[in-house]
Phi, psi and omega in degrees: 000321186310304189282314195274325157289296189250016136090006208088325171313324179227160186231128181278130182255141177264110205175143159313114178300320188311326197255326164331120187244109195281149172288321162208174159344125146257119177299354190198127150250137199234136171225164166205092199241341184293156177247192169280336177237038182053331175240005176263034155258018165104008169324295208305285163324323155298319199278332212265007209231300193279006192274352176291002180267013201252148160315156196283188179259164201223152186260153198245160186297339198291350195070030183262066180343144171200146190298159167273332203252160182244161167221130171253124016277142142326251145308156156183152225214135154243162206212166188216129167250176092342100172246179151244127191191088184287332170308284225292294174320318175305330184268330197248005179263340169304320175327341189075337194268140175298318146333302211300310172272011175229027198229084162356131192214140194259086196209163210269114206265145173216003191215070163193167195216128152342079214264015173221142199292005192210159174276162169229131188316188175194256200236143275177085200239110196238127163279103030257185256221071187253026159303133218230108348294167168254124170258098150292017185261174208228180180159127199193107175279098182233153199239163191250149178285162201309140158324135161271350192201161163302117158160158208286129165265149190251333190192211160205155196274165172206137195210180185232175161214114201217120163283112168300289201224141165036225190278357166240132204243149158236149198223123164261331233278141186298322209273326182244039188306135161296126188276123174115004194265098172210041139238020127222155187261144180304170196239159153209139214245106153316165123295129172295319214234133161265109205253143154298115185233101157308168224248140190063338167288144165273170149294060179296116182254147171252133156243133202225163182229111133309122189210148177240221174276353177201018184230141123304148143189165214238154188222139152220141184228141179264148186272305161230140040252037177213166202253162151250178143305167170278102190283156168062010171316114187087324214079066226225326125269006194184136178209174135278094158131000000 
C-alpha cells in the first residue's frame, strides 16, 4: 500500500509512537487510541508520550496557551450509567472468584434496565496535554438523578464521547449515540454485593483512575443509597498495562 496505493505519498513507520524522533514538527496527530470508556486502553498515556511531535504551543492575545499542532480526537469525557443486568452479574458471580466481580468487562449489553434515566460524566481527557506535570489520575463522586423504579442494582455501564475536531464528535453514550457506531460495545463496573434502590432514591458512585509506575486501574466504590468496598483496591484484581 505504502508504494502503490498511496503512491509513495505516506510513509509507515514501525515504532513506539512515544519513542519514535519524528524529522519534524507536525501540524496534525491522528489516533485511535478509545476504549469503551474513552481512556482504558492507555489513550491519555499514549497520546501525553507522542504529543511532542506536534508544533509547539502559541499564546493567543489573551495569554491563554493554546496548542498550534492539533490532535484528533481533541478530547474524551467517559460517563456511567446505574443498571440491573441480573444475567450478566450472574454469569460472572458463577466463577466463584472474587476477581470476577471487581474487574470491568467490555461487552455488548442486552438484558438490562436503567436504573436512572441519564448518564453521567465521569472523567476528562484533552489533547494535547499542556498540563505542567501531566497527571492522569482521577477522582470523581458522581450522583445520579432519582431512581425510576424499584430494583437491584448489579453495576454500572460506561460509554464514552469524543470531539474529533471542533464540532465534530463521536458517541457509544444512549443520549447521544452516533448512528452506525458499533465498534464499541459499552463497559460495565460490577457490584460484588447487589443493593436495592427504591423508584426516587439516588445513587451515588465514587470512581478513581489510578497509577504507579507501570500499571493502570479504575477503583470504584458506591456510596449511596449503601456504602460498599472499595472494589478493585490497589489493582489487586484488574489493571491495565
Amino acid at each position: 500500500a505504502e508504494r502503490g496505493e498511496w503512491k509513495g505519498k505516506v510513509t509507515v513507520v514501525e515504532a513506539d509512537m512515544r519513542a519514535w524522533k519524528a524529522p519534524e514538527r507536525a501540524d496534525i496527530v491522528v489516533s485511535e487510541l478509545l476504549g469503551s470508556f474513552g481512556d482504558n486502553e492507555l489513550s491519555p498515556e499514549c497520546l501525553d508520550g507522542a504529543q511532542w511531535v506536534l508544533k509547539d504551543a502559541v499564546r493567543t492575545d489573551k495569554k491563554v496557551q493554546v496548542p498550534a499542532g492539533i490532535s484528533i480526537p481533541a478530547s474524551s469525557t467517559s460517563y456511567l450509567q446505574p443498571i440491573s443486568a441480573p444475567k450478566l452479574w450472574g454469569e460472572l458471580n458463577a466463577h466463584g472468584m472474587a476477581k470476577s466481580l471487581e474487574t470491568p468487562y467490555v461487552v455488548l449489553l442486552h438484558r438490562y434496565l436503567p436504573i436512572a434515566a441519564k448518564s453521567k460524566a465521569c472523567f476528562h481527557f484533552v489533547h494535547p496535554n499542556l498540563e505542567k506535570p501531566i497527571d492522569n489520575r482521577r477522582s470523581v463522586t458522581v450522583e445520579f438523578g432519582p431512581a425510576v423504579i424499584d430494583s437491584m442494582l448489579h453495576g454500572f455501564a460506561g460509554f464514552f464521547e469524543s470531539v474529533l475536531f471542533e464540532d465534530v464528535m463521536i458517541s457509544i453514550r444512549p443520549e447521544t449515540f452516533s448512528e452506525g457506531m458499533f465498534s464499541w460495545f459499552p463497559i460495565f463496573f460490577p457490584l460484588r454485593t447487589p443493593v436495592l434502590v427504591r423508584r426516587g432514591e439516588r445513587v451515588k458512585v465514587r470512581m478513581w483512575r489510578c497509577h504507579d509506575s507501570k500499571r493502570v486501574w479504575y477503583e470504584w466504590c458506591l456510596m449511596t443509597p449503601s456504602i460498599s468496598p472499595i472494589h478493585n483496591a490497589n489493582g489487586r484484581s484488574y489493571h491495565i498495562g
